[in-house]
C-alpha positions as CSV (number, residue, x, y, z in Angstrom):
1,X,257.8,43.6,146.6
2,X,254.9,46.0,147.4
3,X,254.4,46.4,150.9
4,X,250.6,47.1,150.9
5,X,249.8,48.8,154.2
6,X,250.4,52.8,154.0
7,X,251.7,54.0,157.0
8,X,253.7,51.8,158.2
9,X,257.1,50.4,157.0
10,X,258.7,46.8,157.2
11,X,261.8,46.0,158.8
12,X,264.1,44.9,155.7
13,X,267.4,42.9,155.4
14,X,270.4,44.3,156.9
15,X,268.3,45.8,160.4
16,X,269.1,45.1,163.5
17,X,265.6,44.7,164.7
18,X,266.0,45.6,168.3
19,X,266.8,49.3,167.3
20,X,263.7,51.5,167.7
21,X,263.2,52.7,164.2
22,X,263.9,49.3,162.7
23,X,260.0,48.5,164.4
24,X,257.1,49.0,162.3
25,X,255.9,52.6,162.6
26,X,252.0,53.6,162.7
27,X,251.4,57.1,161.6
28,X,247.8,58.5,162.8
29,X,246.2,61.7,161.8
30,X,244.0,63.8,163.4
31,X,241.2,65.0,161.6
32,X,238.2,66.1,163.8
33,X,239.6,70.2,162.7
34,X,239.1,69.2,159.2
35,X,235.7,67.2,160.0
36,X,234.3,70.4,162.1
37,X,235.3,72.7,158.7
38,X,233.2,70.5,156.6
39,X,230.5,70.1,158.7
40,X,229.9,74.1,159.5
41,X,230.5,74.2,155.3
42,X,227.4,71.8,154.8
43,X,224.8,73.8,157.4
44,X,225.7,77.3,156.0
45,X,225.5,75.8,152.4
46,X,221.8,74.2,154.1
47,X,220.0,77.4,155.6
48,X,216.7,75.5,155.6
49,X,218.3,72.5,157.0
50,X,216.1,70.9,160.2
51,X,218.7,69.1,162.4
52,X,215.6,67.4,164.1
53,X,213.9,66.5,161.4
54,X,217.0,64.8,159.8
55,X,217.3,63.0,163.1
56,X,213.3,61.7,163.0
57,X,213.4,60.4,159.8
58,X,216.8,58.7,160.5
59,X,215.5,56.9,163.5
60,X,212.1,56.2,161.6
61,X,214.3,54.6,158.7
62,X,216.5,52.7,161.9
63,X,213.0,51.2,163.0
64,X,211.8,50.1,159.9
65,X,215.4,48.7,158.7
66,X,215.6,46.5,161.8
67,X,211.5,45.8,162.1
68,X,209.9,42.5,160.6
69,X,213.7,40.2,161.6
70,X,213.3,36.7,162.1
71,X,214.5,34.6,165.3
72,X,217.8,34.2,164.2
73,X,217.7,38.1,162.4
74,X,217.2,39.6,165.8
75,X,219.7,37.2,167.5
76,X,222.6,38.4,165.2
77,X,221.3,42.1,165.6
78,X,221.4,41.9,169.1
79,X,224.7,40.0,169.2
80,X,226.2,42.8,167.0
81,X,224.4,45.8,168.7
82,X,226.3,44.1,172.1
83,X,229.3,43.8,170.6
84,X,229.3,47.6,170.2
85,X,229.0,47.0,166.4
86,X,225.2,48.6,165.9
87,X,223.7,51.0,167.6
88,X,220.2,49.7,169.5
């Protein structure tokens, strides 16, 4: 049987399952290093590249994606941007 989440394992037949490593085990990886690398990789590769700029026309796309929402659109946004889902 194919045990479908990667990461952790499944206590099997045979375990006493009040032994530590018969528990399921979660394995976590830390990858801001590898995320920094990348990102200093993308600006040299961009020498023309306008942080600021990037960051208008994101927040002009934001405005129009959410503008124009209907009673119940803007409910749900606003349930979901409370809920931490969406940023406002």
């Amino acid at each position: 049987m194919h045990w479908p989440h990667r990461g952790l394992r499944r206590i099997g037949k045979g375990v006493n399952p009040t032994e530590p490593s018969a528990a399921l085990v979660r394995h976590a990886f830390d990858l801001t290093a590898h995320e920094q690398h990348r990102l200093a990789a993308v600006i040299a590769a961009s020498p023309d590249l306008d942080p600021g700029a990037v960051l208008a026309i994101e927040a002009e796309a934001h405005r129009m994606l959410y503008s124009d929402l209907d009673a119940e659109q803007r409910a749900i946004y606003r349930m979901l941007v409370d809920a931490g889902v969406l940023d406002a």
